[in-house]
C-alpha positions as a printed Julia matrix, in Angstrom:
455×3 Matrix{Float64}:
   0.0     0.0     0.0
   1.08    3.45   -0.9
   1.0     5.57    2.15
   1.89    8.52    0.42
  -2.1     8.12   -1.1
  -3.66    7.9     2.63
  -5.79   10.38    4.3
  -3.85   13.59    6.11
  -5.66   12.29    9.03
  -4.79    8.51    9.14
  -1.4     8.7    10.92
  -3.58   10.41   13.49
  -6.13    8.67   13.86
  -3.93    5.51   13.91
  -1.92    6.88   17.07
  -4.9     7.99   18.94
  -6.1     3.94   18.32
  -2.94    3.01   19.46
  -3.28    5.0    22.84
  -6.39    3.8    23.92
  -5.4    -0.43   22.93
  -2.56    0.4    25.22
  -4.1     2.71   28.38
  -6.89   -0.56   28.86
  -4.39   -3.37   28.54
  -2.28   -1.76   30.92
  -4.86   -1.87   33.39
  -5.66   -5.41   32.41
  -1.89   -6.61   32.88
  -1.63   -4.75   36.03
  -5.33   -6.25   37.6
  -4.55   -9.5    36.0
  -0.85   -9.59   37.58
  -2.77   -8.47   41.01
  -4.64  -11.1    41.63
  -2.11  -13.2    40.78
  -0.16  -12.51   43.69
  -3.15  -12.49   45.92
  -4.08  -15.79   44.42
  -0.42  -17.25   45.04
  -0.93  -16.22   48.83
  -4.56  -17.6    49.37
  -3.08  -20.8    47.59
  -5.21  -20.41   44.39
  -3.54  -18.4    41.45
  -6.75  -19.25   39.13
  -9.34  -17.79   41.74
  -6.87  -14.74   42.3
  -6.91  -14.18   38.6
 -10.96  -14.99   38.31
 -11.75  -12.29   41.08
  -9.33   -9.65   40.28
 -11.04  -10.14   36.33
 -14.76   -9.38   38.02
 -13.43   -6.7    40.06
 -11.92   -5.02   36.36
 -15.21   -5.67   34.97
 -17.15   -4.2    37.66
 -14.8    -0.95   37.75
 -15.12   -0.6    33.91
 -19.06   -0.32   34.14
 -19.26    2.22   36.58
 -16.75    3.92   34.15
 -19.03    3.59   31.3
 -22.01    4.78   33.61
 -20.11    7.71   34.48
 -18.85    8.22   31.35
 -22.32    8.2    30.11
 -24.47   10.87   32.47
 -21.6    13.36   31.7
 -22.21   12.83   27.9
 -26.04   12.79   28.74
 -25.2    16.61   30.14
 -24.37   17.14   26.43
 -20.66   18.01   27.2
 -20.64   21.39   28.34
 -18.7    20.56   31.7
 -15.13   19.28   31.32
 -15.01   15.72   31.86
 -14.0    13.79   35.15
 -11.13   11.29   35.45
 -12.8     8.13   34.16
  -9.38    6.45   34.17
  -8.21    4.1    30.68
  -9.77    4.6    27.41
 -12.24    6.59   28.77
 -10.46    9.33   30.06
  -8.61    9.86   26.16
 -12.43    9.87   24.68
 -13.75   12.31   26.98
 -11.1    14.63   26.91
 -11.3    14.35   22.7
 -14.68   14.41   22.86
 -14.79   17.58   24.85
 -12.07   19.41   23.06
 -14.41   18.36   19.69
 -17.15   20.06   21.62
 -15.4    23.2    22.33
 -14.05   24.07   18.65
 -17.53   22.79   17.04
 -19.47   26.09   19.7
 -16.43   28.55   18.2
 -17.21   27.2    14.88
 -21.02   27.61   15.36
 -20.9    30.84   17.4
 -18.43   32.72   14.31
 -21.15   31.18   11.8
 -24.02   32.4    13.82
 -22.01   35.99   14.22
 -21.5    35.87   10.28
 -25.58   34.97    9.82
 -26.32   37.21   11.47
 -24.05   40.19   10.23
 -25.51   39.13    6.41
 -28.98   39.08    7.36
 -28.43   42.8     9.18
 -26.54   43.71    5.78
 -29.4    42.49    3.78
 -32.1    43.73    6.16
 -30.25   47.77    5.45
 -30.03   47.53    1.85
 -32.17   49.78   -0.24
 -32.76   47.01   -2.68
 -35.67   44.32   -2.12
 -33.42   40.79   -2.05
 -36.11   37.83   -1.86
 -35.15   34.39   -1.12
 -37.28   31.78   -2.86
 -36.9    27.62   -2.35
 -37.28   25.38   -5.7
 -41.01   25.91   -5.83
 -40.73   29.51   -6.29
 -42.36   30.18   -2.49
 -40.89   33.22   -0.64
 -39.11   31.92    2.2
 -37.85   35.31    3.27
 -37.42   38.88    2.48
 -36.05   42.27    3.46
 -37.1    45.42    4.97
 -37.03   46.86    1.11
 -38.87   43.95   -0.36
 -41.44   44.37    2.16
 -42.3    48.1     1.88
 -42.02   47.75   -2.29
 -44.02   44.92   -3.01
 -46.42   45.69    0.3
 -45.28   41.97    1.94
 -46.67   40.94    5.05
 -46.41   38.05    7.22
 -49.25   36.21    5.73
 -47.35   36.47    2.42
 -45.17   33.55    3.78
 -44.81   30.78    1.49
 -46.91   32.69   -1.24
 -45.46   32.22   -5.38
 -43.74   35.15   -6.23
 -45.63   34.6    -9.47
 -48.35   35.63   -7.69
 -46.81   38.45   -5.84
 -45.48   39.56   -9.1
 -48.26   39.24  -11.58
 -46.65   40.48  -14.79
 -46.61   38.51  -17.82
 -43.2    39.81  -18.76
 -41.91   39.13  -15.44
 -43.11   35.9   -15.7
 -41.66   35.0   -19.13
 -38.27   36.48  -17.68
 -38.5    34.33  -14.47
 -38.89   31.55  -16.47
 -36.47   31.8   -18.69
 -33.58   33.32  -16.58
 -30.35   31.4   -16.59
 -28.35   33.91  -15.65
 -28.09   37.32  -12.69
 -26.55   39.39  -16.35
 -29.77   38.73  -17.81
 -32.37   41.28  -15.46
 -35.33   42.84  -17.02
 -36.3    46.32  -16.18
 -40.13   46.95  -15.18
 -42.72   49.54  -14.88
 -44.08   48.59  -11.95
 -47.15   47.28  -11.39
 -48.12   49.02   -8.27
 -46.88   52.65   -9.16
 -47.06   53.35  -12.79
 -44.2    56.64  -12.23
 -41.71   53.91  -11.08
 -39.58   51.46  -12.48
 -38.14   48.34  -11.45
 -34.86   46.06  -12.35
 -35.39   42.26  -11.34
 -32.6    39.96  -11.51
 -32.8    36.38  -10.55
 -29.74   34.41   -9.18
 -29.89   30.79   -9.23
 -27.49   28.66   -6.19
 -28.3    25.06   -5.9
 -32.07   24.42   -6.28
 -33.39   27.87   -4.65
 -32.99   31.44   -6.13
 -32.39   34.71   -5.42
 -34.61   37.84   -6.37
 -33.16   41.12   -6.47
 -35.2    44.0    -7.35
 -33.37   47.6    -7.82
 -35.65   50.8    -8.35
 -34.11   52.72  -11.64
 -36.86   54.82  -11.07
 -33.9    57.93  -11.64
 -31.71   55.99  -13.91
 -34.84   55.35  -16.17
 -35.38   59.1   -16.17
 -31.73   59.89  -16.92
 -31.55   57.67  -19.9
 -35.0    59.57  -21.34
 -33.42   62.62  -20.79
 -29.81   61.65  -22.58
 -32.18   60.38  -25.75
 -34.54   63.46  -25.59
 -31.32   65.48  -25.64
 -29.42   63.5   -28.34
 -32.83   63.67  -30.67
 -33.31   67.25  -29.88
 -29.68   68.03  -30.5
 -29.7    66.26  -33.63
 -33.1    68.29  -34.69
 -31.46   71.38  -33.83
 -28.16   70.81  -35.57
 -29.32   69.46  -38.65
 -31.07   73.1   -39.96
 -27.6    75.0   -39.43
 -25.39   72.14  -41.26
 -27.44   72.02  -44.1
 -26.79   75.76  -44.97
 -23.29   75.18  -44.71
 -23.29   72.38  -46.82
 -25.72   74.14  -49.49
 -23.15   77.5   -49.4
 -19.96   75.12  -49.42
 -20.88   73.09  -52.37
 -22.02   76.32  -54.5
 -18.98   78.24  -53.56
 -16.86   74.99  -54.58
 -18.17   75.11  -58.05
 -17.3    78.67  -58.69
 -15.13   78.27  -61.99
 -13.3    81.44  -60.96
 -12.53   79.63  -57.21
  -8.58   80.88  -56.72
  -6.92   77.38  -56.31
  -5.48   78.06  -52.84
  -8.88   77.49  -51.63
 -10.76   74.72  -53.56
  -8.07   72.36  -50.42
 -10.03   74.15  -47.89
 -13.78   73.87  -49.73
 -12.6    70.42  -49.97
 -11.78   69.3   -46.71
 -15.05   71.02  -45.25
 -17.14   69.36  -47.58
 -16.0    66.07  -46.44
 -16.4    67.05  -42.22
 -19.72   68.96  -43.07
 -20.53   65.48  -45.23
 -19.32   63.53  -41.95
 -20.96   65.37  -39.71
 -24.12   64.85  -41.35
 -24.08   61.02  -41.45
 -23.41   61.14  -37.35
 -26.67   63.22  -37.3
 -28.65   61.42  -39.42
 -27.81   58.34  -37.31
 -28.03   59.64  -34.06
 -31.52   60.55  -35.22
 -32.27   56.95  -36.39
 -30.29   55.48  -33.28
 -33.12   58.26  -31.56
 -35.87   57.03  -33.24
 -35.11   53.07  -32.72
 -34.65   53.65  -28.8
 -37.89   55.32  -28.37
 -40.05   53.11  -30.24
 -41.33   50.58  -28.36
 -42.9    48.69  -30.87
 -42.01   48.91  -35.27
 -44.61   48.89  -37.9
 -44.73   44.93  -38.52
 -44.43   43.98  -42.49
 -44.15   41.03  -44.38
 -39.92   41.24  -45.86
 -39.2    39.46  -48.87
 -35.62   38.74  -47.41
 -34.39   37.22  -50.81
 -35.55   39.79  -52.49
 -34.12   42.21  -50.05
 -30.25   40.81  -49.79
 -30.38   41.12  -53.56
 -30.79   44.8   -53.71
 -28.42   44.89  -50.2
 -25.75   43.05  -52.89
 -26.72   45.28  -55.53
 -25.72   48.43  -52.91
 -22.83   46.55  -51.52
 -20.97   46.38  -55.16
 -21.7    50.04  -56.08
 -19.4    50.52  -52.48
 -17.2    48.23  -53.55
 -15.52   49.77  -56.76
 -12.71   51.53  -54.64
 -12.17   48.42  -52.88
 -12.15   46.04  -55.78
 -13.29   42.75  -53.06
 -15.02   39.37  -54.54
 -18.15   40.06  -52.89
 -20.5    36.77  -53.1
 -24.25   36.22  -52.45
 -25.38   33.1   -51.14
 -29.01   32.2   -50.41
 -29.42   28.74  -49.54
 -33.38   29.62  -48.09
 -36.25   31.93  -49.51
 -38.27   32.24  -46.06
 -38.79   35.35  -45.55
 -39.5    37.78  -42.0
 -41.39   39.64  -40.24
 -40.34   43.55  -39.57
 -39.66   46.67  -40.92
 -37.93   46.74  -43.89
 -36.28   49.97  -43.66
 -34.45   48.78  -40.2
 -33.64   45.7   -41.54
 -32.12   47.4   -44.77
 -30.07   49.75  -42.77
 -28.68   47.16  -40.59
 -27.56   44.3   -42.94
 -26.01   46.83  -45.13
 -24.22   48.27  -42.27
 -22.26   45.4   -41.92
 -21.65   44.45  -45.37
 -20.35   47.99  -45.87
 -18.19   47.55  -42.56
 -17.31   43.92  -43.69
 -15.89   46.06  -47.28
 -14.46   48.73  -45.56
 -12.62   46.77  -43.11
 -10.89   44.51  -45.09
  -7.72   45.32  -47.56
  -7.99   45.57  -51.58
  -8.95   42.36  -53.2
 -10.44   40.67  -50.28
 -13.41   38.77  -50.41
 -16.93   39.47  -48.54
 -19.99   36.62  -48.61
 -23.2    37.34  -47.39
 -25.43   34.25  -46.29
 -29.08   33.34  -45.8
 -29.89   29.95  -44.65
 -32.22   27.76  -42.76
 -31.61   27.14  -39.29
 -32.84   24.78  -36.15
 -36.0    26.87  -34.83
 -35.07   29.92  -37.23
 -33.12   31.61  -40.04
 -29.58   32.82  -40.04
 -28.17   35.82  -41.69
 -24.28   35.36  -41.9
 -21.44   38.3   -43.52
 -18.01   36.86  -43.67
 -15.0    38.88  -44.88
 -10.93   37.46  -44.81
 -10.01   41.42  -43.38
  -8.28   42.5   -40.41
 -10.37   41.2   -38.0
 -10.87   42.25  -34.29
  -8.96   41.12  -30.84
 -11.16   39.15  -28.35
 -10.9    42.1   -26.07
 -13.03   44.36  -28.28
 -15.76   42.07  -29.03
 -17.98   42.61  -26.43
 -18.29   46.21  -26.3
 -18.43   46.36  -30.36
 -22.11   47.66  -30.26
 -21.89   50.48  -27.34
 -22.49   53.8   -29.14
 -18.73   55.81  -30.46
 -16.67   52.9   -29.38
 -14.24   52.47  -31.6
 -11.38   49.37  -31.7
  -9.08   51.83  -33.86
 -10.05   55.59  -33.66
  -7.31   56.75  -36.09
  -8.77   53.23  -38.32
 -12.36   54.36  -38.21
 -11.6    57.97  -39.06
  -9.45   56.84  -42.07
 -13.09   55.07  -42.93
 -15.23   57.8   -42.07
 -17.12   55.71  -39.82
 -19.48   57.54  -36.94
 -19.03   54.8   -34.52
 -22.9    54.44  -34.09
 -23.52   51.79  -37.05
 -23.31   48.28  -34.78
 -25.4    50.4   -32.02
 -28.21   50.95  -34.97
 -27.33   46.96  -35.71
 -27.85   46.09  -31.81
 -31.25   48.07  -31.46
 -32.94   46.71  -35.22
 -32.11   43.67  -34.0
 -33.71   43.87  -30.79
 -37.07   45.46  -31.98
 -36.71   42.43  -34.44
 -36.41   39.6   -31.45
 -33.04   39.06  -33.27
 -29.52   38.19  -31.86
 -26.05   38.7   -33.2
 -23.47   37.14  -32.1
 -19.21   37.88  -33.61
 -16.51   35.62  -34.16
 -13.17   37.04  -35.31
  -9.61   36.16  -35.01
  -6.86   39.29  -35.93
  -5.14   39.34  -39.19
  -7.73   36.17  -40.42
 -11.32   38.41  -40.73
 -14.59   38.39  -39.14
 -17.88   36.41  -39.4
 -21.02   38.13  -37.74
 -24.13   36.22  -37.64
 -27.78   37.17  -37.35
 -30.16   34.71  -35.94
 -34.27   35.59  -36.53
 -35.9    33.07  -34.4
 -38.55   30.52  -35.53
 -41.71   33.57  -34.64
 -40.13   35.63  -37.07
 -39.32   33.92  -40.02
 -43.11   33.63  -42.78
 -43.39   30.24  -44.39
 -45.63   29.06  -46.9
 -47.37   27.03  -44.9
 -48.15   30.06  -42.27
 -50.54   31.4   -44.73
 -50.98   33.33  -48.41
 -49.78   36.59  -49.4
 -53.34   38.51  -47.24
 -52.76   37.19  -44.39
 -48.55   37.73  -43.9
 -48.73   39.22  -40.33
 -46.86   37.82  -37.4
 -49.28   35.96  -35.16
């Protein structure tokens, strides 16, 4: 046997086994050896050894007796001198004791400092077992969702009676995943829920965004307003730039300058035209629903894509392997698949090659653009679609991008029930893929050309 491979505690727990073999035989040599001697005296070494035997029998019970009512006292006093074995086990079992209350008493002193914690927090925090019963709450959760004792044991389904909290709760895999709410008892409020699985239970968290929600309108009224407002101005100074620019008696020395601000005022407009889009998209809750001839649709995105593509001189290639179509708005949809067709051209060097994809997939349909460019490091992927971010600032002004087009992408897509989702490696290219899910995509079989509305 390889003793390397034992237990940490086995050499232990072999010594202590050791010690009490050896306190007990003691005693039996010595008792044994006892009457031995009395016996050889009394002229009967058998009867010597016989007695001395009961009399080490009798002693060891009223150990175990005694050993017994000061375990029945549950081993809060230390133990008396039982003598042997007994002694070892008592004194173990009582030093056991001792550690397990400082174990208990720092995990009661930590319960209780996390239930205090919770119990101050402004947030409601709601603790719910595998049935989805409220086993217990905080001071918060109880003065926002009006809880009382009665509620004990009550469904937060039913506490929470809101069909999009509901298809949330259901669906939740993960704390990154909240949904924000109006909520249901105060229609000026709102509400961010976020459910935690651990083991079979969960964990509700509920935040009030009531200000946040109100900072965020305020940031899009201002950007749309802004946008409004600057959009009068810049079209004067685009109208007097390009009519001073084709002056035939311009003096050379400044057609340079009436070029250059013809292509910042020309900048400057695309950033307002999508900020007002971008505007527009955030604010509307719901987009007029139409029947998309997707085919039909990539075609004249393809069409678009090559009149881009005669500075770049790519192989760009159209492949439609599926003539299901969607439901949305076409103009969103339009905007956002040639946004990233146009980035896909724009990001990759002369002669590269660009396909653009439309096939069937399991419970959907799957747009796909794939270029062989200059791809983008893990790092950036994630925060791609945030408004102005740019992987390369110096890159994307060389491009005369505004930094808003995979925002525009992010919210289409979103109105659309849609998901996108990047895969890129540096120096290789990029492949980003669309997936409409199985509500969105019209087939034949859904119904005729009258009746192509989403159910």
């Amino acid at each position: 046997m390889n003793l390397d491979n034992r237990h940490p505690e086995a050499p232990r727990q072999e010594r202590h086994t050791a010690t009490l073999f050896w306190t007990d035989f003691k005693w039996l040599v010595f008792m044994i050896a006892l009457g031995a001697v009395f016996g050889w005296y009394a002229g009967s070494i058998e009867w010597g050894i016989i007695i001395s035997l009961l009399l080490y029998y009798g002693w060891r019970l009223y150990a175990v007796q005694q050993f017994y009512l000061w375990m029945s006292r549950s081993l809060t006093v230390p133990p008396p001198d039982f003598s042997g074995s007994l002694t070892f086990m008592a004194n173990q079992l009582y030093e056991s004791k001792k550690q397990k209350q400082k174990v208990d008493q720092r995990i009661t002193a930590l319960v209780t400092k996390i239930r205090s914690s919770l119990l101050a927090l402004q947030d409601a925090v709601i603790l719910l077992d595998k049935e989805d019963r409220m086993d217990w709450w905080n001071q918060s959760a109880e003065t926002l969702l009006a809880l009382s004792s009665e509620d004990q044991g009550r469904s937060i389904l039913q506490v929470i009676n809101v069909p999009e909290f509901h298809q949330y709760y259901v669906s939740a895999t993960s704390p990154n995943e909240g949904i924000r709410l109006r909520s249901w008892r105060n229609s000026e409020r709102f509400l961010q829920c976020e459910v935690t699985h651990f083991g079979h239970e969960k964990l509700l968290i509920i935040y009030d965004v009531t200000r946040l929600q109100h900072l965020e309108k305020m940031r899009k009224d201002f950007v749309g307003n802004v946008s409004h407002e600057l959009r009068t101005p810049l079209t004067v100074l685009m109208g007097y730039i390009e009519t001073f620019s084709d002056q035939p008696d311009l003096d050379p020395k400044w057609q340079r300058g009436f070029q250059l601000m013809t292509q910042q005022t020309s900048r400057m407009n695309r950033i307002i035209n999508d900020l007002l889009l971008l505007s527009r998209l955030e604010n509307e809750e719901t987009i007029p629903v139409e029947y998309v001839d997707m085919p039909r649709l990539l075609v004249n995105i393809f069409d678009d894509a090559q009149v881009y593509n005669k500075e770049y001189g790519h192989v760009i290639n159209l492949h439609l392997d599926s003539q299901k179509s969607v439901y949305g708005s076409e103009t969103y949809l339009h905007s956002a698949l040639l946004n990233l067709v146009t980035n896909a051209i724009k990001y990759t060097p002369k002669g590269g090659e660009v396909n653009i994809g439309w096939q069937d997939s399991k419970e959907g349909c799957l747009f796909s653009v794939s270029d062989n460019g200059i791809g983008i490091a893990r790092e950036h992927i994630e925060r791609l679609t945030e408004r102005f971010y740019r992987v390369d600032s110096g890159r994307s002004r060389n491009t005369g991008g505004t930094g808003l087009g995979l925002a525009i992408v992010k919210h289409v897509l979103y109105q659309h029930q849609a998901t996108l989702s990047i895969e890129s490696t540096e120096g290789k290219g990029s492949t980003f893929n669309i997936f409409f899910p199985s509500q969105r995509i019209y087939t034949e079989d859904k119904g005729n050309e009258d009746d192509k509305k989403p159910t």
